[in-house]
N, C-alpha and C positions, 0 to 999 in steps of 0.2 A: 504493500500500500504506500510505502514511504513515495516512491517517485511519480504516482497519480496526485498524491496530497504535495509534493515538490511543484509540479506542475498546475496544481491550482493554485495556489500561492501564488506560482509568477503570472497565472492569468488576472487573479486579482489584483495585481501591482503590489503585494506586498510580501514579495521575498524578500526583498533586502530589510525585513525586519522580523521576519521567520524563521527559526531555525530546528530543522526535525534530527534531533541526537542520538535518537535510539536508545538503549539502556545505557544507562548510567550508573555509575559506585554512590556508596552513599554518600562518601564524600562532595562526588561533583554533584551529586544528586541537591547535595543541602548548599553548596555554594551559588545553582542556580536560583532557586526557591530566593536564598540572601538578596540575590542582585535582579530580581522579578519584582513588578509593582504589586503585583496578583497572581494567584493560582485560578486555571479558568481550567475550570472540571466538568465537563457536559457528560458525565458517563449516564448512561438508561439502567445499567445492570451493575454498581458498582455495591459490593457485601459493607463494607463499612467507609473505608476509603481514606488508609493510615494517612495520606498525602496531604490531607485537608489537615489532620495535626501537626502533620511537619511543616505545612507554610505557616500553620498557626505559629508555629514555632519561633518562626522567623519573623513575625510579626508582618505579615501580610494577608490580606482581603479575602476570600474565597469564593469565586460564584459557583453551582452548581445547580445542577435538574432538580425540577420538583418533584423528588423520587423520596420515599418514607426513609430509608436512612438515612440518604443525606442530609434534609431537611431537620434532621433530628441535631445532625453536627452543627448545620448551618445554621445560624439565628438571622433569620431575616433582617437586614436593614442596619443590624448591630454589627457584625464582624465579617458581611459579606452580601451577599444577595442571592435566593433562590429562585430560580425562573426556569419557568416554562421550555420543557427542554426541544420544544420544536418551532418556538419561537427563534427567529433569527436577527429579527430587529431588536428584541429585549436583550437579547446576548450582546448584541453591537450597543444599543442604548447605554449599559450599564457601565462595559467596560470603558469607553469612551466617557463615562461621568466618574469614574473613577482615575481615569487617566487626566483630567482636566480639573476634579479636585484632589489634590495631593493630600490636604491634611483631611477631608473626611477619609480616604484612603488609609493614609495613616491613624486615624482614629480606630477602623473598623480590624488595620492588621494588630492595634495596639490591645482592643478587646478579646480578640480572638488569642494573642498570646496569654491574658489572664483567664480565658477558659482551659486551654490545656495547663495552666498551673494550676489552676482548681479541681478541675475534674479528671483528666488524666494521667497523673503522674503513677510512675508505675508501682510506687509504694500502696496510693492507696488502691490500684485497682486491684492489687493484689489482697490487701484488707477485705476489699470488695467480693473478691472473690471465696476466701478463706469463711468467711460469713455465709457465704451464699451455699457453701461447699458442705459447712455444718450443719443448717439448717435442713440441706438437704438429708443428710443422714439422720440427723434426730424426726425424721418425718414432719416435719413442718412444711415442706412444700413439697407435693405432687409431683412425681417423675416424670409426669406428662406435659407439663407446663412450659 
């Protein structure tokens, strides 16, 4: 797919601000995310979607589909924006309002880094989890659940 999506790019005139990398280490992984204004994640099928916490990370924006997990990570309006994932104008709307306000921009990557401090860290998901792990053995919650 890489050189059909290469190709549209330069049909839309905007290769020379494109760039398709293909897999990446974690390293360059988190140095692009660093030097990105935003994470733009249109996935239909994505299971949780670590990436949305690693730009959180980085203290940047997130748009993505209005698909039930994602919208669970994304907080509308606060740390990114969720849109209609067959919408093509909201997608261009958005990012273009984020590219042209720089500090809500940096407002929305600046919340979103205090939600992975609060809710993600791996200490307490693990608490999280160790909890959840007990209860299930003491029979407190249904294995079907």
């Amino acid at each position: 797919m890489k050189q059909k999506w290469e190709d549209m790019a330069f049909g839309l005139r905007i290769a020379h601000n494109t760039e398709f990398i293909g897999y990446v280490s974690e390293e360059r992984n988190i140095d692009v995310l660093r030097k990105s204004s935003m994470l733009v994640f249109p996935s239909l099928i994505e299971g949780f979607g670590i990436v949305i916490l690693e730009a959180f990370a980085q203290e940047k924006p997130v748009l993505v589909s209005d698909t039930k997990v994602l919208k669970e990570i994304v907080d509308d309006k606060v740390n990114g924006f969720v849109i209609s994932p067959l919408d093509t104008n909201e997608w261009a709307e958005k990012i273009t309002f984020l590219l042209k306000n720089k500090s809500t921009c940096k407002k929305m990557g600046s919340d979103g880094s205090h939600k992975v401090q609060r809710l993600y860290q791996a200490k307490l998901l693990a608490e999280k989890f160790e909890l959840l792990y007990e209860r299930l053995v003491a029979g407190q919650i249904d294995k079907g659940q």
